[in-house]
Each structure stands twice: as C-alpha cells, then as structure tokens.
GUGU-644644 format. One record per atom (N, C-alpha, C): residue in three letters; atom name; z, x, y. Coordinates in steps of 0.2 Angstrom, whole numbers, plus 5000, padded with zeros to 4 digits. Layout:
REM GUGU-644644
<rec "ALA", "CA", <Z, X, Y>>
...
REM end
This chain:
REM GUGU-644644
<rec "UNK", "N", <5021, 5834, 4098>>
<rec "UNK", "CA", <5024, 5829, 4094>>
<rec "UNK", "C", <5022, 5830, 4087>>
<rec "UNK", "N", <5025, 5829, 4083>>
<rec "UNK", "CA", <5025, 5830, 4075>>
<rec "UNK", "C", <5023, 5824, 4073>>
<rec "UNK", "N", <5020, 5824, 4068>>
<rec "UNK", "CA", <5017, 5818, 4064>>
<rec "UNK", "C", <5023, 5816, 4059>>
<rec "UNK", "N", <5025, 5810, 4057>>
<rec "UNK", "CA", <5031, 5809, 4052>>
<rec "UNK", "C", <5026, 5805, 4047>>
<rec "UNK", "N", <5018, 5803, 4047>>
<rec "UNK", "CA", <5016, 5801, 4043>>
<rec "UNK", "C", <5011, 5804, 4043>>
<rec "UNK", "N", <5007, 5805, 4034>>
<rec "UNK", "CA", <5001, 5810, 4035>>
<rec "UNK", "C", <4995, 5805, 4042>>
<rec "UNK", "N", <4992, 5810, 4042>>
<rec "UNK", "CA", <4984, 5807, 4046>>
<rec "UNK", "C", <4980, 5803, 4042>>
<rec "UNK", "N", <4980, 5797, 4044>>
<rec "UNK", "CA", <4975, 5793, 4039>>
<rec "UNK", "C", <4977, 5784, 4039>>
<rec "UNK", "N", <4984, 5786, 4039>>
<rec "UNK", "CA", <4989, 5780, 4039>>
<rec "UNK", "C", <4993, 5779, 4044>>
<rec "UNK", "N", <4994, 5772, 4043>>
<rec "UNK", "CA", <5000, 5769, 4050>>
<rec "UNK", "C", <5005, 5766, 4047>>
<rec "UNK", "N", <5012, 5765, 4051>>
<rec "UNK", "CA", <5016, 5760, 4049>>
<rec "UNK", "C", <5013, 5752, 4051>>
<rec "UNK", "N", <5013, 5747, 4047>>
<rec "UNK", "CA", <5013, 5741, 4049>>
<rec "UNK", "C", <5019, 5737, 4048>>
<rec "UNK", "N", <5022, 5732, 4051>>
<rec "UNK", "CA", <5024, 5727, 4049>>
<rec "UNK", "C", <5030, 5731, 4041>>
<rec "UNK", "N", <5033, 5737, 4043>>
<rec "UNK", "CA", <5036, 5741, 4036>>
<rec "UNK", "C", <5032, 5744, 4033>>
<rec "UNK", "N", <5025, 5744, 4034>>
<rec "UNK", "CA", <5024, 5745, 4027>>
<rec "UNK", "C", <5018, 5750, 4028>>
<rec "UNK", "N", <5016, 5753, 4023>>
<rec "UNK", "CA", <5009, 5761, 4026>>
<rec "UNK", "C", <5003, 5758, 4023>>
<rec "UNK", "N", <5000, 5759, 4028>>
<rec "UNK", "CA", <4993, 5755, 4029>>
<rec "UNK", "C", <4987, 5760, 4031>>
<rec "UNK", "N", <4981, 5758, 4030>>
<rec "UNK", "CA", <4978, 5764, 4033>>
<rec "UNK", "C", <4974, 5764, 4038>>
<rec "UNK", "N", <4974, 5767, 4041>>
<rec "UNK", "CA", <4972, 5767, 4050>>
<rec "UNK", "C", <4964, 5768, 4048>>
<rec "UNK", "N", <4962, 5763, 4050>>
<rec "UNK", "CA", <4953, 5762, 4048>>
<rec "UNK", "C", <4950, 5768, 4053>>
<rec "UNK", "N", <4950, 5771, 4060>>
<rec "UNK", "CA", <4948, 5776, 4062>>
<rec "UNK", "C", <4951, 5783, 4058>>
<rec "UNK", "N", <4956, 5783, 4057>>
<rec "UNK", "CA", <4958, 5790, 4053>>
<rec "UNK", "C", <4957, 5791, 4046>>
<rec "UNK", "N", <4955, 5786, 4045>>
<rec "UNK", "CA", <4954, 5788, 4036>>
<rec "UNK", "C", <4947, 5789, 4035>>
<rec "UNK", "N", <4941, 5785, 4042>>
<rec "UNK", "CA", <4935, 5786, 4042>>
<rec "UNK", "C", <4934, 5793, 4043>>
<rec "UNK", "N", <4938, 5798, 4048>>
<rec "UNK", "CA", <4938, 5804, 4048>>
<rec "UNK", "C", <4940, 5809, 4042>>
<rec "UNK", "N", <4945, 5805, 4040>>
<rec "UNK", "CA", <4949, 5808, 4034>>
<rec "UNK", "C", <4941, 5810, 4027>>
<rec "UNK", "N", <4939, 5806, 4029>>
<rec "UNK", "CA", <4931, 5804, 4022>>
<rec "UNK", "C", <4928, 5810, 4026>>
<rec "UNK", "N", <4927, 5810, 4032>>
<rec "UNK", "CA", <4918, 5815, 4036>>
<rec "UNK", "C", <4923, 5822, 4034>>
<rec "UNK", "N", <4928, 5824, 4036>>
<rec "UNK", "CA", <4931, 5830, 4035>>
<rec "UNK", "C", <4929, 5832, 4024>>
<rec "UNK", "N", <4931, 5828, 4021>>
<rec "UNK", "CA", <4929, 5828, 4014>>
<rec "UNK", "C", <4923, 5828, 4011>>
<rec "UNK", "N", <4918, 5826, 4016>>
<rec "UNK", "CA", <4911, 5826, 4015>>
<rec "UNK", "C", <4910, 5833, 4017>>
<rec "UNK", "N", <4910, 5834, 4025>>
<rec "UNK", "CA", <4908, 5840, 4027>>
<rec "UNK", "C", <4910, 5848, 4022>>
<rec "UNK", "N", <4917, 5847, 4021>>
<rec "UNK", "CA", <4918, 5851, 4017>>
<rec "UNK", "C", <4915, 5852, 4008>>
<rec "UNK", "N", <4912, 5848, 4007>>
<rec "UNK", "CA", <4910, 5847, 4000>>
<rec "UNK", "C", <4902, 5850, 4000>>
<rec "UNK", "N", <4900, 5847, 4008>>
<rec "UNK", "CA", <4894, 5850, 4010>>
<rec "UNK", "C", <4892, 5855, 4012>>
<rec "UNK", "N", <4900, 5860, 4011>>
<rec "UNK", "CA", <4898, 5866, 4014>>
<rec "UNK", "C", <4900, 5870, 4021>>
<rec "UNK", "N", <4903, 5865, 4026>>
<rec "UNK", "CA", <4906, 5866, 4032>>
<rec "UNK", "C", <4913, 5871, 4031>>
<rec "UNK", "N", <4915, 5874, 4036>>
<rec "UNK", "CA", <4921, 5878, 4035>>
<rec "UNK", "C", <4926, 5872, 4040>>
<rec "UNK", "N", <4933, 5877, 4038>>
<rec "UNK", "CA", <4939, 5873, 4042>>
<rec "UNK", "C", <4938, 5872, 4047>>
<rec "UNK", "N", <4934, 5877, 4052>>
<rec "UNK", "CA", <4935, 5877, 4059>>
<rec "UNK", "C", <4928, 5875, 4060>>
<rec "UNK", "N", <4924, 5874, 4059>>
<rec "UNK", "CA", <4917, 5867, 4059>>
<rec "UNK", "C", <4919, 5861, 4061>>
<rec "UNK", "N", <4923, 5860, 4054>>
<rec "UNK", "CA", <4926, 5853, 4053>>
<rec "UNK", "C", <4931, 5852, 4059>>
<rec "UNK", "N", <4935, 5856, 4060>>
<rec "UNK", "CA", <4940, 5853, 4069>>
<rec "UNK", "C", <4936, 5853, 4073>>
<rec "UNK", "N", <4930, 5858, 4075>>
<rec "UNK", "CA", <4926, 5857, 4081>>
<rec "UNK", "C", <4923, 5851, 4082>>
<rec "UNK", "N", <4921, 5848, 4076>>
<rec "UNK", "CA", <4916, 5842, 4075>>
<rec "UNK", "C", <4924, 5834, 4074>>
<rec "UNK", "N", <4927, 5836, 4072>>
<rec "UNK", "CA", <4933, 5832, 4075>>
<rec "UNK", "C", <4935, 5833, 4082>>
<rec "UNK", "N", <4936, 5836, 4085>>
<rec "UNK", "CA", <4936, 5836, 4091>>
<rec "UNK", "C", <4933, 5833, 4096>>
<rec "UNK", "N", <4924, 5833, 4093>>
<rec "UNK", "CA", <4920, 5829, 4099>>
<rec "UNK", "C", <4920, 5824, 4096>>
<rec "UNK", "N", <4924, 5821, 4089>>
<rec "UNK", "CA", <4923, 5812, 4089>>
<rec "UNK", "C", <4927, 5811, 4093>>
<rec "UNK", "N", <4933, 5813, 4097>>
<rec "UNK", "CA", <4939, 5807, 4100>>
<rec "UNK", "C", <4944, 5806, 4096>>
<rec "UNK", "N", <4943, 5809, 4089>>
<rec "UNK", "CA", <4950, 5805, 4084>>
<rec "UNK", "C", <4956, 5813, 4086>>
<rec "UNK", "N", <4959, 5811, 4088>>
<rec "UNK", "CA", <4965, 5812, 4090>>
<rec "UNK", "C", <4969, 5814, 4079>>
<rec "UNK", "N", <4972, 5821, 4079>>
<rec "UNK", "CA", <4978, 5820, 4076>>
<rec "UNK", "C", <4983, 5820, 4077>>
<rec "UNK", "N", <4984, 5823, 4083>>
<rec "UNK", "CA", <4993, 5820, 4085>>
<rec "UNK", "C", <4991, 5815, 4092>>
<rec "UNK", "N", <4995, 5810, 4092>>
<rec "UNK", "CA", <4993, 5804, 4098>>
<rec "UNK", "C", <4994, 5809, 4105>>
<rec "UNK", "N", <4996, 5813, 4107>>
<rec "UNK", "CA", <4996, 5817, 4114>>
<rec "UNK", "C", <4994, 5824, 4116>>
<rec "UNK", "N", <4987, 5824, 4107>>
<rec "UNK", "CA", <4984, 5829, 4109>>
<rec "UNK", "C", <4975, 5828, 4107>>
<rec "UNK", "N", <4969, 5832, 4109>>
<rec "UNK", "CA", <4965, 5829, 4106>>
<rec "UNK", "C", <4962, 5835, 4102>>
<rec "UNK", "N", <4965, 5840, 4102>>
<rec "UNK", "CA", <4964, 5847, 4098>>
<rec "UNK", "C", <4965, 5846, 4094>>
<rec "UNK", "N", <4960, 5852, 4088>>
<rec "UNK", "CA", <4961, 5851, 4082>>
<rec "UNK", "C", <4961, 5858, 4079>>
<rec "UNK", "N", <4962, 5861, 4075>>
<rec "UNK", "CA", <4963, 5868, 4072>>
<rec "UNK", "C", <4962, 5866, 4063>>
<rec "UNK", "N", <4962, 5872, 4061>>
<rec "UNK", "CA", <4958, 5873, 4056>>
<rec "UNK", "C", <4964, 5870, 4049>>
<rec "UNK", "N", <4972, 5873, 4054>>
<rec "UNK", "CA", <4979, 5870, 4048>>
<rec "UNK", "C", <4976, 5863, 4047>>
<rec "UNK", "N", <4975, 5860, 4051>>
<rec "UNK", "CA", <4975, 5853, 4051>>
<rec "UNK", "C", <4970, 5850, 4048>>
<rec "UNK", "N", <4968, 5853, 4049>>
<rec "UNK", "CA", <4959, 5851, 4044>>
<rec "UNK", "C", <4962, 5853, 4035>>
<rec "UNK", "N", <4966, 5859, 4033>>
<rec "UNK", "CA", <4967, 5862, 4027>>
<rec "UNK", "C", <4973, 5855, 4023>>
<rec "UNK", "N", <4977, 5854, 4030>>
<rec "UNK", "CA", <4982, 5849, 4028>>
<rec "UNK", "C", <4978, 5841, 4024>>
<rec "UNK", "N", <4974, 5841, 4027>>
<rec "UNK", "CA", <4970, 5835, 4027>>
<rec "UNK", "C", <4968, 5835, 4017>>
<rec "UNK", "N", <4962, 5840, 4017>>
<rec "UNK", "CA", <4961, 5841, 4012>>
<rec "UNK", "C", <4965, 5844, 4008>>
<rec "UNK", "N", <4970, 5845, 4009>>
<rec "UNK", "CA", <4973, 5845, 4002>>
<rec "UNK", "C", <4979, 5840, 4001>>
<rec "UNK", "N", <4978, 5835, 4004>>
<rec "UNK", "CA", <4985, 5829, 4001>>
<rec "UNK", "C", <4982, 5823, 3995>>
<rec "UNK", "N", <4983, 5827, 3990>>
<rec "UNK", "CA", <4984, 5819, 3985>>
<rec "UNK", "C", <4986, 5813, 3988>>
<rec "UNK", "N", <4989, 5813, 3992>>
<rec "UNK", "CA", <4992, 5804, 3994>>
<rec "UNK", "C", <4983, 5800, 3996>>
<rec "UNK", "N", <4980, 5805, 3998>>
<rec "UNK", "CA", <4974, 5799, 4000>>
<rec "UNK", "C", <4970, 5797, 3995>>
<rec "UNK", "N", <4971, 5800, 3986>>
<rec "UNK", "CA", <4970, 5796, 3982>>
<rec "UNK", "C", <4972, 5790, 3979>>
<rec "UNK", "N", <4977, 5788, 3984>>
<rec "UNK", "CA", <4983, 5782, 3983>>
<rec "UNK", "C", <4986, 5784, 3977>>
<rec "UNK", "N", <4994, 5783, 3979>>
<rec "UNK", "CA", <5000, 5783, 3976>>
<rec "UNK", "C", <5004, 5777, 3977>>
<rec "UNK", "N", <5009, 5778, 3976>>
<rec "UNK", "CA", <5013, 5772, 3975>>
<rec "UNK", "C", <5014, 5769, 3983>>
<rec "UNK", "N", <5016, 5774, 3986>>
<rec "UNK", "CA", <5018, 5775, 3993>>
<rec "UNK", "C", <5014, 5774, 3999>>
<rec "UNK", "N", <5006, 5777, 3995>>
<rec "UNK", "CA", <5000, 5779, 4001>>
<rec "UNK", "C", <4994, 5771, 3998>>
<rec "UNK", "N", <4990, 5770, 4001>>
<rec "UNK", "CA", <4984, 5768, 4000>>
<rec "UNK", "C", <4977, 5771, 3998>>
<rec "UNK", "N", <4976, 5769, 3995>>
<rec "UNK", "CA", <4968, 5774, 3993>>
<rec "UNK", "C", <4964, 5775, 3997>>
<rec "UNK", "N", <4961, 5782, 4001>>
<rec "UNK", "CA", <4956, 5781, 4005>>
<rec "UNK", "C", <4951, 5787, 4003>>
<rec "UNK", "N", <4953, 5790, 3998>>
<rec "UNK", "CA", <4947, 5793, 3996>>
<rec "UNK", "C", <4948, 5795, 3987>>
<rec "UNK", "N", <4941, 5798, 3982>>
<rec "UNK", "CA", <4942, 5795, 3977>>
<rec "UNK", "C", <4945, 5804, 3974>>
<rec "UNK", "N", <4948, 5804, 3970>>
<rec "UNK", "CA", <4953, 5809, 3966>>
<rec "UNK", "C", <4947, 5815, 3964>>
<rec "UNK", "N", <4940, 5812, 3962>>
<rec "UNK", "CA", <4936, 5816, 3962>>
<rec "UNK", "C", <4934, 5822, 3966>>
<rec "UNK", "N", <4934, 5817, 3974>>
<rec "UNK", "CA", <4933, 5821, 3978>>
<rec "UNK", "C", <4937, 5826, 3981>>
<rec "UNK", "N", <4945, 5823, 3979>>
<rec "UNK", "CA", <4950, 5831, 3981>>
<rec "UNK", "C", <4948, 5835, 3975>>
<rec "UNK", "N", <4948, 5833, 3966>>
<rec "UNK", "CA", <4946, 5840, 3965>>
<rec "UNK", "C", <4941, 5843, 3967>>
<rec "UNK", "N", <4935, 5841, 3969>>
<rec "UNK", "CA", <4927, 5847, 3972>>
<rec "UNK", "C", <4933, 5851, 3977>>
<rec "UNK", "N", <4934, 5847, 3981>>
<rec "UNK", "CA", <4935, 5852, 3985>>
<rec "UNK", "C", <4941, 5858, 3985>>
<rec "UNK", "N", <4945, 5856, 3980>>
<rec "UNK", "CA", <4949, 5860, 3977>>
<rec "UNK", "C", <4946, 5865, 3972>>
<rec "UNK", "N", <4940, 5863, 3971>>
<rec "UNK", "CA", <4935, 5867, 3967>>
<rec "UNK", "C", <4933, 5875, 3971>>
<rec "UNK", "N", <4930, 5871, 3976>>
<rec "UNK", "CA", <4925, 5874, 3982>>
<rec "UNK", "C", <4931, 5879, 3985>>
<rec "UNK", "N", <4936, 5876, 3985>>
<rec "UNK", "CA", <4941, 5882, 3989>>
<rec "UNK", "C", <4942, 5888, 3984>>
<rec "UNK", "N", <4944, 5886, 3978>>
<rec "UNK", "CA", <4944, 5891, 3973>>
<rec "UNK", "C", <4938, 5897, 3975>>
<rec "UNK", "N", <4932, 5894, 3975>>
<rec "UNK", "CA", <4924, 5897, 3973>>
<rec "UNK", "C", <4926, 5903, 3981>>
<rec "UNK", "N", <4928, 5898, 3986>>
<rec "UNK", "CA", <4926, 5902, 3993>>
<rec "UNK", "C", <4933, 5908, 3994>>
<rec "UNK", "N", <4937, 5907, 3989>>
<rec "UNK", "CA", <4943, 5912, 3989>>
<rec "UNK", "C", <4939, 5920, 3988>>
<rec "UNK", "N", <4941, 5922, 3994>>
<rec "UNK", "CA", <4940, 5929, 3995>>
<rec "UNK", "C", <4944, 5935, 3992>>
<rec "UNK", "N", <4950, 5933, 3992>>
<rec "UNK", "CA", <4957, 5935, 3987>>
<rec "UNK", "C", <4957, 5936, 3982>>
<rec "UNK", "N", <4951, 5935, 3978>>
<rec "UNK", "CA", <4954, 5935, 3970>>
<rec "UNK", "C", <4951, 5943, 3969>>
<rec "UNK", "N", <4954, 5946, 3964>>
<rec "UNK", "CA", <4952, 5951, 3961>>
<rec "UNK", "C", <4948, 5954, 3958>>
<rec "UNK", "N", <4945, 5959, 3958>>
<rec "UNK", "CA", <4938, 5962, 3956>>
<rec "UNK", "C", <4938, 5962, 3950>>
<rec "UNK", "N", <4931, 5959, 3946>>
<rec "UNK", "CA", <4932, 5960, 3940>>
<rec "UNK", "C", <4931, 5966, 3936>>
<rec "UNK", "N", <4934, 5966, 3930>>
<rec "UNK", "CA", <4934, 5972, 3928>>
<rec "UNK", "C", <4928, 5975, 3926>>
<rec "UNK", "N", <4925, 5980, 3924>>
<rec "UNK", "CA", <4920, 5987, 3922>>
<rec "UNK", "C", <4920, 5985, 3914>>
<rec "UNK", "N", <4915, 5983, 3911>>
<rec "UNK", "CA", <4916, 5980, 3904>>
<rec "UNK", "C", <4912, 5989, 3900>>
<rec "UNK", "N", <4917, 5989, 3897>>
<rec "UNK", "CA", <4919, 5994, 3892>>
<rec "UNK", "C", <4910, 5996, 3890>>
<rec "UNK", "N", <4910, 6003, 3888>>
<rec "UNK", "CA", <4903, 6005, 3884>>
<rec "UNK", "C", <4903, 6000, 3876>>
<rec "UNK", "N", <4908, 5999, 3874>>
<rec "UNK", "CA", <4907, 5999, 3868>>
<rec "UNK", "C", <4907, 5990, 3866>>
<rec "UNK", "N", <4907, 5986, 3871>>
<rec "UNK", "CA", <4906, 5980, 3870>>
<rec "UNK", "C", <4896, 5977, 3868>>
<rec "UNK", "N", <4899, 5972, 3864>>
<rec "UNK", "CA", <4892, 5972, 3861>>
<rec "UNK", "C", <4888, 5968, 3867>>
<rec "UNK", "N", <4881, 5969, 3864>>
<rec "UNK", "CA", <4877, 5967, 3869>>
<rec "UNK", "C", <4879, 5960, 3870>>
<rec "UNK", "N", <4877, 5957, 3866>>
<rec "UNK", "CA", <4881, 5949, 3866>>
<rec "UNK", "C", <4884, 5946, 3872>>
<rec "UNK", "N", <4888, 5949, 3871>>
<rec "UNK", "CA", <4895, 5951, 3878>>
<rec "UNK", "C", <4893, 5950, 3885>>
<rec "UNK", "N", <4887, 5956, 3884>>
<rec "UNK", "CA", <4885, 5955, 3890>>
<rec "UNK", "C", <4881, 5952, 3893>>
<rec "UNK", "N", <4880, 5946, 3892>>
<rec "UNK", "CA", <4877, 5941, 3894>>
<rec "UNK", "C", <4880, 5934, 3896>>
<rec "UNK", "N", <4886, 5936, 3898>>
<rec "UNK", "CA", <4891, 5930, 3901>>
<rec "UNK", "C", <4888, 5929, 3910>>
<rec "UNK", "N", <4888, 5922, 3910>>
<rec "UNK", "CA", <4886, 5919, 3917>>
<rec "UNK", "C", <4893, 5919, 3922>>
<rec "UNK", "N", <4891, 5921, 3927>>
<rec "UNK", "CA", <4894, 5922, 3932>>
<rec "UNK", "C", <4890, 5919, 3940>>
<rec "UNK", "N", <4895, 5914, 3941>>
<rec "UNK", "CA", <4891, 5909, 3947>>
<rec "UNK", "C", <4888, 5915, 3952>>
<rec "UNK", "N", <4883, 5914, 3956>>
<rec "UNK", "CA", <4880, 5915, 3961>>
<rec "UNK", "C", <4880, 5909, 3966>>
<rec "UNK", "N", <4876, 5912, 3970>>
<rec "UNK", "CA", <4878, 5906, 3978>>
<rec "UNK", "C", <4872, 5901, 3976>>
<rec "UNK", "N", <4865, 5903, 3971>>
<rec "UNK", "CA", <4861, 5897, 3970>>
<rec "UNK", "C", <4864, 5891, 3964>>
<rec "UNK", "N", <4867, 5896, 3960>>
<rec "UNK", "CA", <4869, 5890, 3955>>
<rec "UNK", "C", <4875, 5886, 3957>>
<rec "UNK", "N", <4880, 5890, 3961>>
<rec "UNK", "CA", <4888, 5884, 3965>>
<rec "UNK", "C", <4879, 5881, 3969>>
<rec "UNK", "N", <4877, 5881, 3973>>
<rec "UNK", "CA", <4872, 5878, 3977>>
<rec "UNK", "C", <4870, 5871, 3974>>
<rec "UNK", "N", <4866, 5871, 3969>>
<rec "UNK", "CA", <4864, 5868, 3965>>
<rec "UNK", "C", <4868, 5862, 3962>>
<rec "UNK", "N", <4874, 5865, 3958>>
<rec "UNK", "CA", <4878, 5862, 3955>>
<rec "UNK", "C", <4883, 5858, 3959>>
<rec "UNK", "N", <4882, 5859, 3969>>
<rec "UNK", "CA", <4887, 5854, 3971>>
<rec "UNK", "C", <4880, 5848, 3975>>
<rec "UNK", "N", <4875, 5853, 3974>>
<rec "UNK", "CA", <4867, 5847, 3975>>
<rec "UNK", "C", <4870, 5838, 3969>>
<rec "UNK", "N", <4869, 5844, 3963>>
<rec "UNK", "CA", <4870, 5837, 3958>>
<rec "UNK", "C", <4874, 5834, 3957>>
<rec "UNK", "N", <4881, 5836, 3959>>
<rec "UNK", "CA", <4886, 5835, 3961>>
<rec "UNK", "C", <4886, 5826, 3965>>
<rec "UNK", "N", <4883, 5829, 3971>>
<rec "UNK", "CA", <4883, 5825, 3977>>
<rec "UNK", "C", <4878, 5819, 3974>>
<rec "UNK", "N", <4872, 5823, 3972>>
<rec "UNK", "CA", <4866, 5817, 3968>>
<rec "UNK", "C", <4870, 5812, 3966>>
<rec "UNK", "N", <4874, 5814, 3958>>
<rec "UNK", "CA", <4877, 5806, 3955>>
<rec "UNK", "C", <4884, 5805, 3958>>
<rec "UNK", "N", <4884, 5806, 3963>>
<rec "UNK", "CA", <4891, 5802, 3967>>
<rec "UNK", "C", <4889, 5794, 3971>>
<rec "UNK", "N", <4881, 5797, 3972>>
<rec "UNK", "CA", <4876, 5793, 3977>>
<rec "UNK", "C", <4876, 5786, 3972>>
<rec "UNK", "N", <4878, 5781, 3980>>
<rec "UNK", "CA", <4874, 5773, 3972>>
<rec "UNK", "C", <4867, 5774, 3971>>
<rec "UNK", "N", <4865, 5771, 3965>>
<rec "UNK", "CA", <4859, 5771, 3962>>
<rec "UNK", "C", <4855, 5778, 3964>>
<rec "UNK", "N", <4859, 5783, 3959>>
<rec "UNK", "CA", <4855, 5790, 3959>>
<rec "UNK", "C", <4848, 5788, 3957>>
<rec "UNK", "N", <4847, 5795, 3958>>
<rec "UNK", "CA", <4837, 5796, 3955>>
<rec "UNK", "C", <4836, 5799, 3948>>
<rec "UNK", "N", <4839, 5796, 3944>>
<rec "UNK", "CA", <4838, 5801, 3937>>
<rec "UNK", "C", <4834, 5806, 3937>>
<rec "UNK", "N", <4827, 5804, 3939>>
<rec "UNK", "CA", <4824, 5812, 3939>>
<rec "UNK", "C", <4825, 5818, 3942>>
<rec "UNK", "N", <4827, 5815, 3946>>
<rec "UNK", "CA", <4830, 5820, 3952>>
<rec "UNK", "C", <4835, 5826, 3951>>
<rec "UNK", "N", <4840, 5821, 3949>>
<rec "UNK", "CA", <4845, 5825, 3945>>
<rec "UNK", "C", <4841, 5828, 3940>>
<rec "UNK", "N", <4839, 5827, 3934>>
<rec "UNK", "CA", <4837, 5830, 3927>>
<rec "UNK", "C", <4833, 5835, 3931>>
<rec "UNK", "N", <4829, 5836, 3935>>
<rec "UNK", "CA", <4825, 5841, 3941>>
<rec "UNK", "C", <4829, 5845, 3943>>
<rec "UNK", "N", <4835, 5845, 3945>>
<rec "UNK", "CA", <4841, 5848, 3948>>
<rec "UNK", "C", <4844, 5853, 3943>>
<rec "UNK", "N", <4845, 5850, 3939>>
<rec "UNK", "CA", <4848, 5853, 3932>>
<rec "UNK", "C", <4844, 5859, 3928>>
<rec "UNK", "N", <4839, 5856, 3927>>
<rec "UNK", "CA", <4834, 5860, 3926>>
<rec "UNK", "C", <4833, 5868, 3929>>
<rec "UNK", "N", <4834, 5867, 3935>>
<rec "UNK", "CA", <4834, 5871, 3941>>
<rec "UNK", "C", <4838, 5878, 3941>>
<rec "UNK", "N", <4847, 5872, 3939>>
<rec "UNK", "CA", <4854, 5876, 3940>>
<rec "UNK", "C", <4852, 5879, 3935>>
<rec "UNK", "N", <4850, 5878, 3928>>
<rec "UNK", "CA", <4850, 5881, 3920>>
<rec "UNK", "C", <4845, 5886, 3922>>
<rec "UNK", "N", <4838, 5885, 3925>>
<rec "UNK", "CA", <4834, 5891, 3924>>
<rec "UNK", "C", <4838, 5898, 3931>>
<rec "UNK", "N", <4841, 5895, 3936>>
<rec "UNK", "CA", <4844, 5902, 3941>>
<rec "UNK", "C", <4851, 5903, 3936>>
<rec "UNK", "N", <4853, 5898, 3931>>
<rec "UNK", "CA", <4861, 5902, 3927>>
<rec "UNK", "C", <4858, 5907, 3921>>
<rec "UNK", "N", <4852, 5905, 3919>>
<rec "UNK", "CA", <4849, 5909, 3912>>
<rec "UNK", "C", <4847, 5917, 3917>>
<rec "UNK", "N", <4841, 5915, 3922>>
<rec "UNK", "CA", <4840, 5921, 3929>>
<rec "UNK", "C", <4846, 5925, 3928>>
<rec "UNK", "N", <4852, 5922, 3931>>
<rec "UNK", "CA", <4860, 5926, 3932>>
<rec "UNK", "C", <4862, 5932, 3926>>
<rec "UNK", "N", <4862, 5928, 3921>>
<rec "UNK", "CA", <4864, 5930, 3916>>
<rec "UNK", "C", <4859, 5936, 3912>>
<rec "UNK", "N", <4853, 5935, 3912>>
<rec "UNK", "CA", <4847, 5940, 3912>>
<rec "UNK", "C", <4849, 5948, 3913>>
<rec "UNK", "N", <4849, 5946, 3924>>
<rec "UNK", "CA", <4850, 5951, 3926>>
<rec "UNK", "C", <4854, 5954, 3924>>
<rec "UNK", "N", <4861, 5951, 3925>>
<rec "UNK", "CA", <4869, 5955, 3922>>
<rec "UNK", "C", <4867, 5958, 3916>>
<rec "UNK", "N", <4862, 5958, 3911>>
<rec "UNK", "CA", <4863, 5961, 3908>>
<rec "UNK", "C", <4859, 5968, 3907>>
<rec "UNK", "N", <4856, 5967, 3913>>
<rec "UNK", "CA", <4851, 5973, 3916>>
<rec "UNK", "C", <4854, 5977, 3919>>
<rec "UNK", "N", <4861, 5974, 3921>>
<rec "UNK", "CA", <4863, 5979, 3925>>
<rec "UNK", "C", <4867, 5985, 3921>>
REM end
C-alpha cells in the first residue's frame, strides 16, 4: 500500500495535520542522523519502536528512512505543518554531502604553487566530529558557553593540526 501523504502527517477533518507518533519519529530519524547513525541504523531502530510506515507493514528500509530526511515539507509549508526546524534539514543535508563517497578525487597541486597555497584546510573525520559536537551544543536549551568555547578551541587546534600536516605532505 502506498502512502498518498508524506510520513509524519494525517488527513483530519480535510485538513493535514500532524500525526504526533510519526512526526516523534520523524525528529529520532533527524537526530540519529545528525549523530551520526547510517540509513539502515535508523530503519532497524524504527522497526523495533512499532511505528509502522505504511499502515500494513512494519518494515522499514533505508529509501524510507532517505525519503524522510530529505522532505522540506517538515519545515512547514503552506500545505504541511511544522515538525522539524529548517536548520536541522540543512545539517543533515550537510552531513550527506560530507559522507558522499562519489565525489571526485582532488586534484595533485602543481610544483610551482606557492607555499601559501599550501596550507588550505581540508575537513578530517575529527574536525566534521567536533564541528557537528558544537553544532549539537548550541542547538541544546540553555547551552554551556564554556563548553562550547572548549569545543571550538579544540576544532581550531585539530583544523590548524590538518592544515600543518598537508603541508608536510
């Protein structure tokens, strides 16, 4: 059975509304992903709540999980209701960016580029690491200032590290 409305939302009384168990899920799939969790994580851990995405099945696959995460409508639209914040779809449109496997090798930088040059930052897995920590930090109510400024501190000294080495190399 095919869904005619995204997952998250119901028809009520004409009108789209949002289904308080689906859209609770709809939030744990955009956290998990934000924290790091893969598409097929994210269906097996849906699976064992009981939230059903199609009403006559209790399976869940990894499309479904990608479908989720990537509908603008759950920042509310004219259409949709609001159930998650426009923020959180970009990270995660971030983070899919970052974990694309697909992208193309960077180029062999010429002998004759100046050293200067060579000393462009190029994320590593501590600095994305860090950077979605502090991320998460001031999303938190009543963050830690210091915590954060600790955090930061951290991502600057592994991005300065980064860029050190590349030019060693």
């Amino acid at each position: 059975m095919q869904r005619y409305i995204p997952f998250g939302y119901k028809i009520e009384n004409g009108m789209t509304v949002v289904n308080s168990t689906e859209a609770n899920a709809v939030r744990t799939a955009f956290e998990m992903y934000i924290g790091g969790a893969s598409y097929n994580t994210i269906a097996k851990h849906m699976e064992s709540t009981g939230v059903n995405y199609r009403h006559d099945s209790t399976a869940w696959n990894k499309n479904m999980v990608k479908r989720i995460l990537e509908n603008e409508r759950y920042t509310g639209t004219v259409d949709y209701p609001f159930i998650i914040g426009r923020s959180a779809l970009e990270r995660v449109s971030a983070i899919k960016a970052e974990r694309n496997t697909y992208r193309p090798k960077p180029k062999e930088i010429p002998v004759s580029v100046p050293v200067a040059e060579i000393f462009i930052y190029t994320p590593n897995l501590e600095t994305a690491r860090l950077s979605k920590e502090i991320d998460r930090e001031m999303d938190m109510p009543g963050f830690d200032k210091e915590r954060i400024q600790n955090l930061i501190l951290q991502c600057a000294a592994a991005k300065y590290a980064a860029c050190a080495e590349r030019g060693r190399e």
